[in-house]
FIPA-922912 format. One record per residue (C-alpha): residue number from 1; residue in one letter; x, y, z. Coordinates in Angstrom, 1 decimal, m for minus. Layout:
<recs>
rec nr->NUM	rest->A	east->X	north->Y	up->Z .
...
</recs>
This chain:
<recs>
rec nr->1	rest->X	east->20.5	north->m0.6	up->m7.1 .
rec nr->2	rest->X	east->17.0	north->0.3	up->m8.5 .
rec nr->3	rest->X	east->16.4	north->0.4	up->m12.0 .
rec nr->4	rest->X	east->15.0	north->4.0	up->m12.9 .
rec nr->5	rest->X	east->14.7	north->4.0	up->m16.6 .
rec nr->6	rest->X	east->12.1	north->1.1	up->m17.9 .
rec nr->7	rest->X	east->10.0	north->2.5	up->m20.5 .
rec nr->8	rest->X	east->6.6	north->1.0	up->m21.6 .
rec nr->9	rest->X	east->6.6	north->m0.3	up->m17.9 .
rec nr->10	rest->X	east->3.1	north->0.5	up->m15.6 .
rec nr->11	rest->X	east->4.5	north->3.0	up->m13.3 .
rec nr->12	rest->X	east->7.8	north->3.7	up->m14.3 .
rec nr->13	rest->X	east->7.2	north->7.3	up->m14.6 .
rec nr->14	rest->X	east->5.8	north->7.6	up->m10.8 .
rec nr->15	rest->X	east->9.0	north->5.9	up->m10.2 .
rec nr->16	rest->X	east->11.1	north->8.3	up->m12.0 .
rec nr->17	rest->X	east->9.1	north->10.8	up->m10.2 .
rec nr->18	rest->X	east->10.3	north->9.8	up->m6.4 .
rec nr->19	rest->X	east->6.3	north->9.1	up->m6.5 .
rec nr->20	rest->X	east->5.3	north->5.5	up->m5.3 .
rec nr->21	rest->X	east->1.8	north->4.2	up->m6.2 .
rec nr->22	rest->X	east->0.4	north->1.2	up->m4.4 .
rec nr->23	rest->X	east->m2.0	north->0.6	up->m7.3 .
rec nr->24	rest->X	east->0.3	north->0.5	up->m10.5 .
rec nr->25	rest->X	east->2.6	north->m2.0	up->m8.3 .
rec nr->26	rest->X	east->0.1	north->m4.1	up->m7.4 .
rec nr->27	rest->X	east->0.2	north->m7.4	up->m8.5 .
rec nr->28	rest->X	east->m2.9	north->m8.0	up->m10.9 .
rec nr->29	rest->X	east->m4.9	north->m11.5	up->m10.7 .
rec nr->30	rest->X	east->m4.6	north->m13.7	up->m14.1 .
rec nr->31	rest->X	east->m8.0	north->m13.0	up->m17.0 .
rec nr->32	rest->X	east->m9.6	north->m15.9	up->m17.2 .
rec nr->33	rest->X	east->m8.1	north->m16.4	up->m21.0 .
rec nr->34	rest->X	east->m4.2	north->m16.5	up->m19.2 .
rec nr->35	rest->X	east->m5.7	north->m18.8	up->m16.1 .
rec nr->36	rest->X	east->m7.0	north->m21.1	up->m19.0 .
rec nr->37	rest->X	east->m4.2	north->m21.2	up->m21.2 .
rec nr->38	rest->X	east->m1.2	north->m20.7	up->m18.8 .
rec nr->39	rest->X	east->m0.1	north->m17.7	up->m21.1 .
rec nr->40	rest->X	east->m0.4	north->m13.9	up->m20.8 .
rec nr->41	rest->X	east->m3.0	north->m12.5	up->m22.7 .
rec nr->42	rest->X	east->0.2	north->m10.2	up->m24.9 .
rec nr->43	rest->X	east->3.4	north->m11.0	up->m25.8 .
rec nr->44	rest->X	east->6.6	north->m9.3	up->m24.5 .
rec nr->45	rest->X	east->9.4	north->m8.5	up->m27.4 .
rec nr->46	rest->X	east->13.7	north->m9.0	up->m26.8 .
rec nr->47	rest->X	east->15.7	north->m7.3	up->m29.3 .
rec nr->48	rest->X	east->19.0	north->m8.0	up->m29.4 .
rec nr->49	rest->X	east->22.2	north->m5.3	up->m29.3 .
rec nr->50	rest->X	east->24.5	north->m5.1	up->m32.8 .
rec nr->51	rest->X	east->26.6	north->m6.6	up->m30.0 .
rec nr->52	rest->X	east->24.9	north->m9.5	up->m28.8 .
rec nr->53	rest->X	east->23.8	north->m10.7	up->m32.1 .
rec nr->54	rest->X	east->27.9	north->m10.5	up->m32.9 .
rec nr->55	rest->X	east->28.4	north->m12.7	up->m30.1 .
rec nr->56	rest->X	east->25.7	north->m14.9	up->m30.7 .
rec nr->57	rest->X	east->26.7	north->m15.7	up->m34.3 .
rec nr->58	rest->X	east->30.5	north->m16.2	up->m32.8 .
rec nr->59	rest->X	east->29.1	north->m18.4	up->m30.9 .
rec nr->60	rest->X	east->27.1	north->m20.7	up->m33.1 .
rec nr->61	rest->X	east->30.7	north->m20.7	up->m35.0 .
rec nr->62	rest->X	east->32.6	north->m21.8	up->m32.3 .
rec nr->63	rest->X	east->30.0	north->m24.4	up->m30.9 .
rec nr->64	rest->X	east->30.6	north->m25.7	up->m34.3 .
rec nr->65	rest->X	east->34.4	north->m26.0	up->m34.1 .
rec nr->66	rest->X	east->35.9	north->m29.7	up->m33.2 .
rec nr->67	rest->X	east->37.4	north->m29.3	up->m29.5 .
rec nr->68	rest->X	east->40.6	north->m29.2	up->m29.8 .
rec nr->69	rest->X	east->43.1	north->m29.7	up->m32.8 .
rec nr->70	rest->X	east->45.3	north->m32.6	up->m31.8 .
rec nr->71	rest->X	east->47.6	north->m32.4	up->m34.5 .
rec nr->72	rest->X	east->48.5	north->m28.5	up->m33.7 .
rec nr->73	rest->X	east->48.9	north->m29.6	up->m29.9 .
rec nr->74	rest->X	east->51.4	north->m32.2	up->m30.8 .
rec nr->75	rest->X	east->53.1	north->m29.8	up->m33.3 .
rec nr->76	rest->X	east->53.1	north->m27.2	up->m30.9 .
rec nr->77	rest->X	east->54.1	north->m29.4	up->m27.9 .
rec nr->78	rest->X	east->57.6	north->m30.7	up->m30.4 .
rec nr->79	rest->X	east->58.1	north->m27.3	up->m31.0 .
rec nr->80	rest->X	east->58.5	north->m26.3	up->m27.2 .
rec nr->81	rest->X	east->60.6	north->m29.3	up->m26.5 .
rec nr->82	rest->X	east->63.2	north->m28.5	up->m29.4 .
rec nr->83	rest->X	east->63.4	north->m25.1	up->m28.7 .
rec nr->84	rest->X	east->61.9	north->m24.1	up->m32.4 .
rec nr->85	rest->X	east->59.0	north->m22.5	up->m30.6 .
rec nr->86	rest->X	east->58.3	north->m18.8	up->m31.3 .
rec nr->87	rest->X	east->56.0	north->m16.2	up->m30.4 .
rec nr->88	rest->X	east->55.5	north->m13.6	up->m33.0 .
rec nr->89	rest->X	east->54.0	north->m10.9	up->m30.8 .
rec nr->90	rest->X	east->53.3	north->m8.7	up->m33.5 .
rec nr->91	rest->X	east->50.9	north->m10.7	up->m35.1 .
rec nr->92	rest->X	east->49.2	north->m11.7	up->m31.3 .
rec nr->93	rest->X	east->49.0	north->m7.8	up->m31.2 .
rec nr->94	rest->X	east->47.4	north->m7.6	up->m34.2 .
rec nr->95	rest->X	east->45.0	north->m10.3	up->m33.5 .
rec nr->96	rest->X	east->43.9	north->m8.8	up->m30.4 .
rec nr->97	rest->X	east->43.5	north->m5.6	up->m32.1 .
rec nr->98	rest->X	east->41.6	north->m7.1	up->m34.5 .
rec nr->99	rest->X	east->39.1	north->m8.7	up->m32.1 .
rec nr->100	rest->X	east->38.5	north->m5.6	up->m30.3 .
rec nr->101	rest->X	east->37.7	north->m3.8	up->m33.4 .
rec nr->102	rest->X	east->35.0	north->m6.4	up->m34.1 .
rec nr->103	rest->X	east->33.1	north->m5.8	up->m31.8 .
rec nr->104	rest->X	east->33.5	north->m1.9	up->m30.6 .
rec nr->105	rest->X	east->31.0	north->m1.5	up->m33.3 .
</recs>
């Protein structure tokens, strides 16, 4: 599937056009400064979404979370083999509630 809508893009309005140039989609040789150095002679820009910053800082959190509780796993592993284990699906409902809020913005 073609991508229509790049803006700031050499030719993207010829494309949006149904128009195809052979000179804006041309690959263009190196300057000599980007043959030198290896780099392009301008630097391109990323900005991140609301979203994707959300995610990226939930992720620096969890990278910085131990693995795995043992303690809870054996707690909840005695629990299921007594028959004291319960789910309390209200509160799982709220959670995932919750999480969908976060990040809808």
């Amino acid at each position: 599937m073609p991508i229509n809508n790049i803006t700031g893009f050499p030719g993207s309005q010829a494309q949006r056009n149904g128009e195809s140039s052979q000179a804006e989609t041309a690959r263009k040789e190196p300057t000599a400064p980007q043959s030198q150095t290896g780099r392009p002679s301008s630097s391109d820009t990323v900005t991140l979404t609301d979203a994707a910053a959300q995610l990226r800082s939930l992720e620096n959190t969890v990278g910085e979370l131990p693995v795995m509780d043992s303690q809870r796993v054996e707690d909840i592993q005695r629990a299921i083999e007594n028959g004291s284990y319960e789910v309390d699906a209200e509160r799982v409902a709220d959670k995932m509630m919750q999480f969908e809020a976060d990040f809808s913005g």
